[in-house]
N, C-alpha and C positions, 0 to 999 in steps of 0.2 A: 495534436499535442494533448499529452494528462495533465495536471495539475495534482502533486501528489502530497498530503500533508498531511503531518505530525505532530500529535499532541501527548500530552504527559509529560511522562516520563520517557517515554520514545525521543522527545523529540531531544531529550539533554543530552540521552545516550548515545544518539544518531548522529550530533553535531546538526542538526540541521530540523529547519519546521516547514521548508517546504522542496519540493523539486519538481522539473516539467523532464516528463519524456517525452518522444515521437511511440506512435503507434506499432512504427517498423520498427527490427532492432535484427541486423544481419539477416535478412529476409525472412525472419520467424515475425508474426503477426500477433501484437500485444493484445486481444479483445476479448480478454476476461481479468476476472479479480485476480484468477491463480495465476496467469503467467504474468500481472503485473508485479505479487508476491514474489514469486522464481526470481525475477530479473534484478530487482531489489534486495534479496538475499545471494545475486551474485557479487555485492559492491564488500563483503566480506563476514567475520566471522561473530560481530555484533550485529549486523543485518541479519545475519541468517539464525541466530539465536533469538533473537526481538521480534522478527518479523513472524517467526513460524506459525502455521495453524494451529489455535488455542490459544496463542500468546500476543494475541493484537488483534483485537475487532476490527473491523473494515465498511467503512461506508462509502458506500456513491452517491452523490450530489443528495449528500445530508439524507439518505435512504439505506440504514441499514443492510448489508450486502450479506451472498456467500460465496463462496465460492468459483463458482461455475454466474457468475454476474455477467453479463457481456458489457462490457465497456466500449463507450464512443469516443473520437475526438471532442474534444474540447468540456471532457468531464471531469470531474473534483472528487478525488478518493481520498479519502482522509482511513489512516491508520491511527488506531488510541488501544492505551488498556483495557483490558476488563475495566468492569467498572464492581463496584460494591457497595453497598449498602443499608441499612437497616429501614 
């Protein structure tokens, strides 16, 4: 199981700051950053506008991620905005 969580301004938009998946999801296997992305941009058309690549940085277990991350059970992905600053 993921542990998947939301900060910012994600998380207002989202309705939600955190969610657990299983790793299986209809016998396609969750074990990266991007098909955790995919799956989460299936639940609709704020997810898939928020969630998209460029539009919400992604860490694994508080480690900066990209993409192509391989993800384990019982790991902590947090989704946030860019961030900015001077």
């Amino acid at each position: 199981m993921l542990t998947i969580l939301f900060f910012g301004h994600l998380k207002e938009i989202l309705e939600t700051d955190c969610l657990r998946i299983e790793l299986s999801q209809n016998q396609d296997s969750i074990d990266t950053v991007a098909k955790v992305r995919k799956l989460l941009q299936l639940k609709g058309n704020l997810w898939t506008e928020y969630l998209e690549y460029g539009m919400a940085l992604v860490a694994v277990n508080q480690e900066m991620s990209s993409e192509d991350t391989v993800v384990n059970d019982g790991d902590e992905i947090a989704f946030f905005p860019p961030v900015t600053g001077g």
